[in-house]
C-alpha positions in Angstrom: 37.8 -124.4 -35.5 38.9 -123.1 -32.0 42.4 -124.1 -30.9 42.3 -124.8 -27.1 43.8 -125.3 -24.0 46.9 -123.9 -21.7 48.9 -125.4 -24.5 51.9 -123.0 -25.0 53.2 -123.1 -28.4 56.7 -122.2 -27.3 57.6 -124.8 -25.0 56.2 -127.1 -27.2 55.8 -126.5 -30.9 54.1 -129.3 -32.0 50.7 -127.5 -31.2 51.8 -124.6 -33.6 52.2 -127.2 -36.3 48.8 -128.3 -36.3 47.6 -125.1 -36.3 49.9 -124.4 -38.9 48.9 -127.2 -41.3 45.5 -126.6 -40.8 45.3 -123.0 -41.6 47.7 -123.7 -44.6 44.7 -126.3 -45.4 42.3 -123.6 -45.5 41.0 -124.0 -42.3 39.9 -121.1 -40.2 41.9 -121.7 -36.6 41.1 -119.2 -33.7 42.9 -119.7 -31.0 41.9 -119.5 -27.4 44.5 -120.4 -24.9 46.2 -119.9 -21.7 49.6 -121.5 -21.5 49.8 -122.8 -17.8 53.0 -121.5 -17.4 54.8 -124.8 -16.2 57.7 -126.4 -17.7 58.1 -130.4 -17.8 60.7 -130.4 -15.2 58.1 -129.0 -12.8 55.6 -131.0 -14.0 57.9 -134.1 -13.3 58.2 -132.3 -9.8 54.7 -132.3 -9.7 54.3 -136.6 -10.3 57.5 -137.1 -8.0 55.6 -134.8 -5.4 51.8 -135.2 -4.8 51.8 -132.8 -2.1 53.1 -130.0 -4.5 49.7 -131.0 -6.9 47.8 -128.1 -5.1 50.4 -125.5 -6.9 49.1 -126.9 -10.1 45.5 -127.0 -9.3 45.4 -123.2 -8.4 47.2 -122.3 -11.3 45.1 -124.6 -13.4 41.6 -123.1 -11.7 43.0 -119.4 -12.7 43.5 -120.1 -16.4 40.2 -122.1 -16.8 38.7 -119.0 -15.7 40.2 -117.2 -18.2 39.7 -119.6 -20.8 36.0 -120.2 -20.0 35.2 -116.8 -19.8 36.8 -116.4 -23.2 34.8 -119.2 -24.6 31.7 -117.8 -23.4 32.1 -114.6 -25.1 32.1 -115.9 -28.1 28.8 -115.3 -30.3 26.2 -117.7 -31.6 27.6 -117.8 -35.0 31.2 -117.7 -33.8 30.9 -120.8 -31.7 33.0 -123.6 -33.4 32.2 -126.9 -34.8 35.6 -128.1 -34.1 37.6 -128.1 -31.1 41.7 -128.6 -31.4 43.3 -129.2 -27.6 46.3 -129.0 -27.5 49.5 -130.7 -26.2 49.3 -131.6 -22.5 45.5 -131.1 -22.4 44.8 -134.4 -20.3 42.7 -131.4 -18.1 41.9 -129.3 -21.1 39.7 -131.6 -22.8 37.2 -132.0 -19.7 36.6 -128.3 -19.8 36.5 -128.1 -24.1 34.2 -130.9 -23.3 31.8 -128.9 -20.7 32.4 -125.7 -23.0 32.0 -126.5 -26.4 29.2 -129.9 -26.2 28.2 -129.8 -29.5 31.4 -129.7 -30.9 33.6 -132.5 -32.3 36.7 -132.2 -29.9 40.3 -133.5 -31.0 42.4 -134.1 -28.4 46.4 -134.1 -29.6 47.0 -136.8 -27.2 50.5 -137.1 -27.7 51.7 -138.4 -24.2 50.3 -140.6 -21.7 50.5 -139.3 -18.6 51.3 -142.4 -17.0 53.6 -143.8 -19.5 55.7 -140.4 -19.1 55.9 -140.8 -15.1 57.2 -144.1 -15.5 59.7 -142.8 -18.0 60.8 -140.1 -15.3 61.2 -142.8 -12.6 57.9 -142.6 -10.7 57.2 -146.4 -9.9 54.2 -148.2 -10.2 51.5 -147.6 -7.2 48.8 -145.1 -6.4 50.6 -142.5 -8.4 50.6 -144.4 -12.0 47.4 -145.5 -11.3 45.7 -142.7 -10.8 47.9 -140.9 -14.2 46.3 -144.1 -16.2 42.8 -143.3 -14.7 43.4 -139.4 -16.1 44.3 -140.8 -19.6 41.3 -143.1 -19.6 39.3 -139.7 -18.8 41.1 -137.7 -21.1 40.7 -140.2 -24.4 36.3 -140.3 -23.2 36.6 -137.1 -23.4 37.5 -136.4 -27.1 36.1 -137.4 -30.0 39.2 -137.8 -31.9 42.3 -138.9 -30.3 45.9 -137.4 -32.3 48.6 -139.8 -31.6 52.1 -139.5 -33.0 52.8 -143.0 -33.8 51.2 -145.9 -34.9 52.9 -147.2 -31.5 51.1 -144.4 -29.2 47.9 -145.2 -31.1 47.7 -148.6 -30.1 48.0 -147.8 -26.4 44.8 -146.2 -27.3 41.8 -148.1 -25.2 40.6 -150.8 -28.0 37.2 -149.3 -28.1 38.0 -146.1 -28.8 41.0 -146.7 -31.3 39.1 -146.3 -34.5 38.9 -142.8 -33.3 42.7 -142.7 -33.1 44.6 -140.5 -36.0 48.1 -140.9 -35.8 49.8 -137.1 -37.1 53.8 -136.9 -36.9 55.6 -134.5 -35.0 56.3 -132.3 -37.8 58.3 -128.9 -38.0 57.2 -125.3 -38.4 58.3 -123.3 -41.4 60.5 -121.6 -39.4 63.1 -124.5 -39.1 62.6 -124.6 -43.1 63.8 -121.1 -43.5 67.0 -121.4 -41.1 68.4 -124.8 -42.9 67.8 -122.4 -46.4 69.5 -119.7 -45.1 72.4 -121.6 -42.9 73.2 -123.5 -47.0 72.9 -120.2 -48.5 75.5 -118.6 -46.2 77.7 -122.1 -45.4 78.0 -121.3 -41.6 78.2 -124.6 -40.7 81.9 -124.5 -42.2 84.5 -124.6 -39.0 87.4 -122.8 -39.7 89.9 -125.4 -37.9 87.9 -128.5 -39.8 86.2 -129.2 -36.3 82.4 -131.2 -37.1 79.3 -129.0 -35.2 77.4 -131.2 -33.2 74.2 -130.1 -31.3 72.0 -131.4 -28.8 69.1 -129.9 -27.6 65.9 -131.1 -25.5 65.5 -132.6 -22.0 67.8 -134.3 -20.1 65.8 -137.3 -19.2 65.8 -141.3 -19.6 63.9 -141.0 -22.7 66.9 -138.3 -24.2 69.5 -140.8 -23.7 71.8 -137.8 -23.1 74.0 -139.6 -20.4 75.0 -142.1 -23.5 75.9 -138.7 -25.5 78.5 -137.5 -22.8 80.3 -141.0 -22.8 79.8 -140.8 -26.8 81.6 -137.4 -27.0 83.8 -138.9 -24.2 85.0 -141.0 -26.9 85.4 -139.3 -29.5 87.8 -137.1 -27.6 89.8 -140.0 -26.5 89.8 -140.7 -30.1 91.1 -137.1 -31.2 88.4 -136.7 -32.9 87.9 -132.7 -33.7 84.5 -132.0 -32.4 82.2 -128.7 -31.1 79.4 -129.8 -29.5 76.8 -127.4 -28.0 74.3 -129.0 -25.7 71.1 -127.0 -24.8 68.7 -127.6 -22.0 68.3 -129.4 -18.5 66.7 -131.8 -16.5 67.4 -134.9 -13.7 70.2 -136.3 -16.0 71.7 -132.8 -16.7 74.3 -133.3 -13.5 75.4 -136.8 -14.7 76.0 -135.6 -18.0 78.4 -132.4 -16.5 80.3 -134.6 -14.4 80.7 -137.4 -17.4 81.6 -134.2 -19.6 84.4 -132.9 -16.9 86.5 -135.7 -17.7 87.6 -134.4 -21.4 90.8 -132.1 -20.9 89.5 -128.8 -21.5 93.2 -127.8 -22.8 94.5 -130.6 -25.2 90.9 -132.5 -25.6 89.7 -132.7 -29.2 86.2 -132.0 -28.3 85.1 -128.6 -27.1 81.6 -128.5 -25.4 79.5 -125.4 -24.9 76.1 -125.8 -22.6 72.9 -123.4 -22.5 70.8 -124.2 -20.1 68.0 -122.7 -22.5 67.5 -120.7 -25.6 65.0 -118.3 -27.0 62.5 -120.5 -29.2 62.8 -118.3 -32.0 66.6 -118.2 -31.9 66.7 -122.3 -31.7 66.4 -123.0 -35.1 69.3 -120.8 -36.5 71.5 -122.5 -33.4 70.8 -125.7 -34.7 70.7 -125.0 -38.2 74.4 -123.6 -37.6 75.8 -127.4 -36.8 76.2 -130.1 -39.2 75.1 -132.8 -36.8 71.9 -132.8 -34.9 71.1 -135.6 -32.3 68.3 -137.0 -31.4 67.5 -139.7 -28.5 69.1 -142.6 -27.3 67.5 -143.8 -24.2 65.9 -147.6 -24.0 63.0 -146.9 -22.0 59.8 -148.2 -23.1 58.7 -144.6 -24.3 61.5 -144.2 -25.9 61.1 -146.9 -27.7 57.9 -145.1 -28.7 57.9 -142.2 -30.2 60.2 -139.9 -32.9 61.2 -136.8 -30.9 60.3 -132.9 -32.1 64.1 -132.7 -32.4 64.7 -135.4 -35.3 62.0 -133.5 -37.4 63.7 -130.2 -36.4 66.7 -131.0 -37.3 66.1 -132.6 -40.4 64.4 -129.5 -41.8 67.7 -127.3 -40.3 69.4 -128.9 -42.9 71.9 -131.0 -40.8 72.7 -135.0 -40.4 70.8 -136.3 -37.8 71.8 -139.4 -35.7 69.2 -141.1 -34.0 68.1 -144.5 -32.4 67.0 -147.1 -34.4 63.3 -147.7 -33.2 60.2 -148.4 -35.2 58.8 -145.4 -35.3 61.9 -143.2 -36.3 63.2 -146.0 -39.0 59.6 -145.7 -40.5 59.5 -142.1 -40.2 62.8 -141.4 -42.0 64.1 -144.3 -43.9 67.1 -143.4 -45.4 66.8 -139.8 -44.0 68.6 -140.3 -40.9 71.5 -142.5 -39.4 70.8 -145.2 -36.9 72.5 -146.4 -33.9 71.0 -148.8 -31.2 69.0 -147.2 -28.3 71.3 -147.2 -25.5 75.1 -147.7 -27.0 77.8 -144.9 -26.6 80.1 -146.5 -28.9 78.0 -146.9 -31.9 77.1 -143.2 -31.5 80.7 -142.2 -31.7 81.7 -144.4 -34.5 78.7 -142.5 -36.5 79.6 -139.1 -35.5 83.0 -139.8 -36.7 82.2 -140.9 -40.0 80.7 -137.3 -40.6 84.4 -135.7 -40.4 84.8 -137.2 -44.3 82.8 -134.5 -45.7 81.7 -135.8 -48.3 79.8 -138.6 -45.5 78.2 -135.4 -44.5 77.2 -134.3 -47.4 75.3 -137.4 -48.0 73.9 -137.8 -44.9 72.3 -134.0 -45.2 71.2 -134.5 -48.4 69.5 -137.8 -47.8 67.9 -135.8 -44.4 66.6 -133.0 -46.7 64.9 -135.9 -49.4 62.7 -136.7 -46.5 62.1 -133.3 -45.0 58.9 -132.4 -47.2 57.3 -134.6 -45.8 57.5 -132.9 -42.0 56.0 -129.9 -42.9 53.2 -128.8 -41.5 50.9 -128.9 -44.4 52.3 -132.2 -44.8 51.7 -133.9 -41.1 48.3 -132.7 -41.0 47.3 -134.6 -43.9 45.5 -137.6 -42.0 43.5 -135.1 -39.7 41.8 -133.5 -42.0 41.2 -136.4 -43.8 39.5 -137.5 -40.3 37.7 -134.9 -39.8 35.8 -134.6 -43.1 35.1 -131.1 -45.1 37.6 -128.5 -43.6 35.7 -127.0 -40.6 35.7 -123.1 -40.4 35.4 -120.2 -37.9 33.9 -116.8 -39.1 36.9 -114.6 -39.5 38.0 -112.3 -36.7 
């Protein structure tokens, strides 16, 4: 199997869990990729922007060169049977397609493009239309369609869904190995008794982060002993600062530390470091929709993770995770403060680590491989 795309595996590690669990299934995975070298906040700059869409299609053109050069060096008997694109390869899979015919091409579909602009605020009109046109392409394109959730699956075209696989999230080992190493060395432990918090992803709708600031907001006016560190940005990110500016930075109870980003491979002991990880809270339609890389993340880090209660994440976790509706501040701040009773927490972690084994990436990839038959291989390197 060849691995393909501009997929970039540290932006977004979902790709490296399929390619993970597959390997770990005894599946030769070579990779051939390109990452395009564009975060989401410039590709929602991109939707917002049309007249910005040339940037992307130069930068696009360059890579495809690269990538189809790559592809064509590759020898009659090294030419795969099995084609992974991954994450964000609504344009990838036209050129797998053209590339690779003969081959049965998975597409990790695991946004639609238009569902996502509409989710970032770009209205309905030529824009969408044209985004839903691209995801109607993209699904043609593939033989097998990768979905997250059952939900995402169905929003597959109804001809096409029996080719739909739905494959959680997932984490790779490497979140494993910092929850085991965080409860061998108890550095979640505060000296002054204060409960680690941590927040990291986008700051968009779908994130719900504006409802956190108001929900640590609260807790502070509570006096309730919090040290929350939120990492990333995005088109909330400003709301949430000025929300944030309100807690007294001298007698407030909660202290709040912001990285605008962190190293991939220095995420998971950061996380892994708090006992609380959140996950989203927004009540858009997508995030109604889908169970975040963060929830999966943070469950194998070892923490307690708070989440809204959706479909998809209740059936996901179960008993794993604590629920508060999409959407609602106050419930969020009444379940972080239960958390300061320790022995809450220790529940609540252990209960999150009962589910975990089954977000590995051995694990997730289950229902792929089932899909795809006899485990498909690529002569060595």
């Amino acid at each position: 199997m060849v691995a393909f795309g501009t997929y970039d595996v540290t932006a977004h590690p979902r790709v490296q869990v399929l390619i993970d669990g597959l390997r770990e299934r005894g599946i030769d995975v070579r990779e051939i990729a390109e990452p395009l070298g564009l975060d989401t906040a410039r590709r929602v700059e991109l939707l917002k922007k049309p007249w910005l869409v040339p940037v992307l299609a130069v930068r696009l053109g360059r890579r495809w060169l690269t990538l189809t050069g790559r592809a064509l060096r590759l020898g009659r008997d090294e030419r795969p049977s099995h084609v992974l694109v991954g994450y964000l390869g609504h344009f990838d899979v036209l050129l797998a397609r053209v590339l690779f015919p003969s081959a049965t091409v998975v597409l990790d579909h695991l946004v639609f493009a238009a569902g996502t602009a509409r989710d970032r605020g770009v209205g309905a009109g030529g824009r969408t239309l044209l985004l839903s046109g691209l995801d109607r392409l993209a699904i043609a394109a593939a033989d097998v369609v990768v979905t997250d959730t059952a939900e995402h699956a169905a929003q597959v075209p109804a001809r096409r869904r029996d080719d739909a696989v739905v494959v959680p999230v997932g984490a790779t080992q490497a979140w494993f190995d910092s929850g085991a190493r965080a409860e061998a060395s108890m550095t979640r432990a505060a000296d002054d008794g204060a409960l680690g918090v941590v927040f990291f992803g986008l700051f968009t709708p779908l994130q719900g982060t504006t409802v956190i600031a108001e929900a640590l907001r609260l807790l502070d006016r509570r006096g309730v002993r919090v040290r929350a560190t939120l990492v990333g940005s995005g088109q909330d990110a400003a709301a949430v600062r000025a929300n944030l500016a309100g807690i007294d930075p001298v007698d407030g109870t909660v202290e709040v530390t912001w990285h605008d980003w962190v190293q991939a491979t220095d995420l998971p002991d950061l996380v892994a470091a708090h006992d609380v990880c959140l996950g989203i809270f927004g009540t858009t339609s997508k995030a109604l929709a889908v169970v975040p890389n963060k929830v999966y993340q943070g469950t194998a880090a070892g923490c307690a993770v708070v989440t809204s209660d959706t479909g998809p994440q209740r059936r996901a976790f179960g008993d794993g995770a604590t629920f508060v509706p999409p959407g609602d501040a106050e419930a969020l701040a009444t379940a972080i403060e239960t958390f300061i009773d320790r022995s809450v927490l220790a529940r609540a972690r252990a209960a999150g680590r009962a589910v975990a084994h089954r977000f590995t990436a051995r694990a997730v990839v289950a229902p792929l491989v089932e899909a795809l038959g006899a485990a498909p291989t690529t002569p060595a390197r």
